[in-house]
C-alpha positions in Angstrom: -61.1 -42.2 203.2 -60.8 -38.6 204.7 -59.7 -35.2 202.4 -56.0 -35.0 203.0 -55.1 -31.3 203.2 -51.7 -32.4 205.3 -48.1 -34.2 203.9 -45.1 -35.5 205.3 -42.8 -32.9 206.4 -45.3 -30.0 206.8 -45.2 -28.1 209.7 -48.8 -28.2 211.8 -50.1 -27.2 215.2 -52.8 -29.1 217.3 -55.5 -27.0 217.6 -57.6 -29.4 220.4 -56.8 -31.6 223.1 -54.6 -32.7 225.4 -51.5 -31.1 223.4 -53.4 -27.9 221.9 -50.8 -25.4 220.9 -48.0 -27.9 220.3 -46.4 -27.4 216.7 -44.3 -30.0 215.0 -43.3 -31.6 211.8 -45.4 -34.4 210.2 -44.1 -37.7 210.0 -46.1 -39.6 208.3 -50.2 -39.6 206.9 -52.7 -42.4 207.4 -55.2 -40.9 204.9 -57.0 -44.3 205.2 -57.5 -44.0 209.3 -57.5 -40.0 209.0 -54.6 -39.6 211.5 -51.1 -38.7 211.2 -47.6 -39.0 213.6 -46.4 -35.6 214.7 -43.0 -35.4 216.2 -43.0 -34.4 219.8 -46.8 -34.7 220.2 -49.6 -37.1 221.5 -46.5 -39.6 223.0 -47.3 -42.8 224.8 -45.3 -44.9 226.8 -45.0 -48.3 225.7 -43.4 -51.8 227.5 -41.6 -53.7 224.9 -40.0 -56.9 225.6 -37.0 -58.2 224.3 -36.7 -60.0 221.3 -33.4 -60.8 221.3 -30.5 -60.9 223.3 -29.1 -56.7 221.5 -32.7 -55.7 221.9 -33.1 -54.6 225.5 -36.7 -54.6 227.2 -37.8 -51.4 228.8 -40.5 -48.5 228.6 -40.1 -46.4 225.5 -41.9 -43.4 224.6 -43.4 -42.7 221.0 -45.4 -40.9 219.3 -48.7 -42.0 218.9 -51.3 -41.0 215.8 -53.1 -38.1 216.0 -56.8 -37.1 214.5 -56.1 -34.8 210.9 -59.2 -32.9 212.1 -56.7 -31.8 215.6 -54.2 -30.1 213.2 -53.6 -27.2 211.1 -51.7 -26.7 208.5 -48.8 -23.7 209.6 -48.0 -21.1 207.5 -44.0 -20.7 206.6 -44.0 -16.9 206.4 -46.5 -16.0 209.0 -46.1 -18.8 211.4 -49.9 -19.3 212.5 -52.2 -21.7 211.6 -54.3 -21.4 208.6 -56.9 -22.6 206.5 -55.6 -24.2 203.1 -57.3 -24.2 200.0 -56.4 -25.8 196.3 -55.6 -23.7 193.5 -54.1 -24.7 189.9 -51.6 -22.7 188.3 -51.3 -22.2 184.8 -48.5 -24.7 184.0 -51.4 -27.0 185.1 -49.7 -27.5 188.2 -51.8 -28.1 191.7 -50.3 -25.8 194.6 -52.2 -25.5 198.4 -52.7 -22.1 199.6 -53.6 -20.5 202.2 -56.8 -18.7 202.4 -56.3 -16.0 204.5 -53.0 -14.6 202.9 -52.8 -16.2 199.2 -48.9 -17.7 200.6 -48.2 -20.7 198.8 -47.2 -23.7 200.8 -44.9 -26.2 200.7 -43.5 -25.4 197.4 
């Protein structure tokens, strides 16, 4: 099980790799596998048959997962990469920010 800093629909960049410096919304997390799919990053080219006759065969290209330890969580107001950290507000509430600027993200 790996520490899950990252959710669906945050904004991230990749900071190693084949697509280092790519930045693209999070479509979904495999906290269990430590990966997530990022839209328009780490795509693969697959050859699907056809299952049926209104399913055509062909090469598609997806997205494949990536590594949570390749990405970074983006910051909305700055728009670089930062460290997150936890913090709890005083309605008891559990917010990530980020450590560099104190910005709340994603809320």
């Amino acid at each position: 099980m790996f520490k899950c800093r990252i959710k669906k629909n945050d904004l991230v960049t990749v900071i190693s790799g084949d697509d280092r410096g790519m930045t693209g919304r999070v479509l979904a997390v495999l906290p269990k596998k430590g990966k997530a799919i990022v839209e328009k990053v780490n795509i693969v080219t697959k050859h699907r048959r056809a299952r049926t006759a209104q399913k055509a065969s062909g090469i598609i290209s997806q997205e494949a997962p990536i590594a949570l330890s390749k990405l970074m969580l983006v910051d909305s107001k700055t728009g670089l990469p930062v460290r997150v950290r936890f913090e709890l507000r005083p309605d008891g509430s559990k917010v990530r920010v980020s450590k560099k600027t104190g910005n709340v993200i994603g809320s």
